[in-house]
N, C-alpha and C positions, 0 to 999 in steps of 0.2 A: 417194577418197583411199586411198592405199596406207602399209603399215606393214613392217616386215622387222624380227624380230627374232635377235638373236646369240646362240645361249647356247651357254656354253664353263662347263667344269668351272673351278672357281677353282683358283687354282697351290697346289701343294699336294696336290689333291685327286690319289690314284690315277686313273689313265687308261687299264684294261685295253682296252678296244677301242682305244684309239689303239697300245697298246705292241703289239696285235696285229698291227697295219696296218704298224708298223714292223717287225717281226718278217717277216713277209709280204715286205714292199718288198725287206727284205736278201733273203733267199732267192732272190728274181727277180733278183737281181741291183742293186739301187740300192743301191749301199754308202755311199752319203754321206748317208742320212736318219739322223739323232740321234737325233730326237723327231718324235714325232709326239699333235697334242692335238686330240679326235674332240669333233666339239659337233655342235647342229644350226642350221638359218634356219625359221624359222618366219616367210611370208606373209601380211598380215592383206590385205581389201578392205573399210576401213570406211566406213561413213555422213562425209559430209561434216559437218565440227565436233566429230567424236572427236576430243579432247585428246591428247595428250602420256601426259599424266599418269595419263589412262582408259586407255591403251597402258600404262603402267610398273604400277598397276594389276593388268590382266591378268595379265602377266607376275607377281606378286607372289602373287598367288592363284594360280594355275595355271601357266602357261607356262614357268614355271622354279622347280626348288627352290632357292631361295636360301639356304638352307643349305650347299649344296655347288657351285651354280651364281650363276653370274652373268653379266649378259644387257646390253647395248647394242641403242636402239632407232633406228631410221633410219625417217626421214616421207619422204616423197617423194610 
């Protein structure tokens, strides 16, 4: 069973790697990027009958600070 995890900074939250990317983009030339908001995907390969919830979990313990981040999970 496969797992994909989103985590994105929560709105609100500074986003210097992203405002750098944007920053970047204009310089090269994309003058239409506004915003830009930098997260990451995190892949899992779990055991067949890993939950949901043993996924949100993970994520809650480690895989994302919830404090400043927050995370949608995708089963597939």
């Amino acid at each position: 069973m496969k797992a994909r995890v989103h985590v994105m900074l929560k709105a609100g939250v500074l986003d210097p790697q992203g405002e750098a990317v944007r920053h970047a983009l204009g310089a090269m030339g994309f003058s239409g990027v506004e915003g830009v908001r930098q997260g990451k995907v995190i892949d899992l390969d779990l055991a067949e009958g890993t939950t949901r919830e043993q996924v949100a979990e993970m994520c809650e313990k480690l895989l994302a600070n919830t404090v400043i981040e927050s995370y949608e999970i995708e089963i597939g």
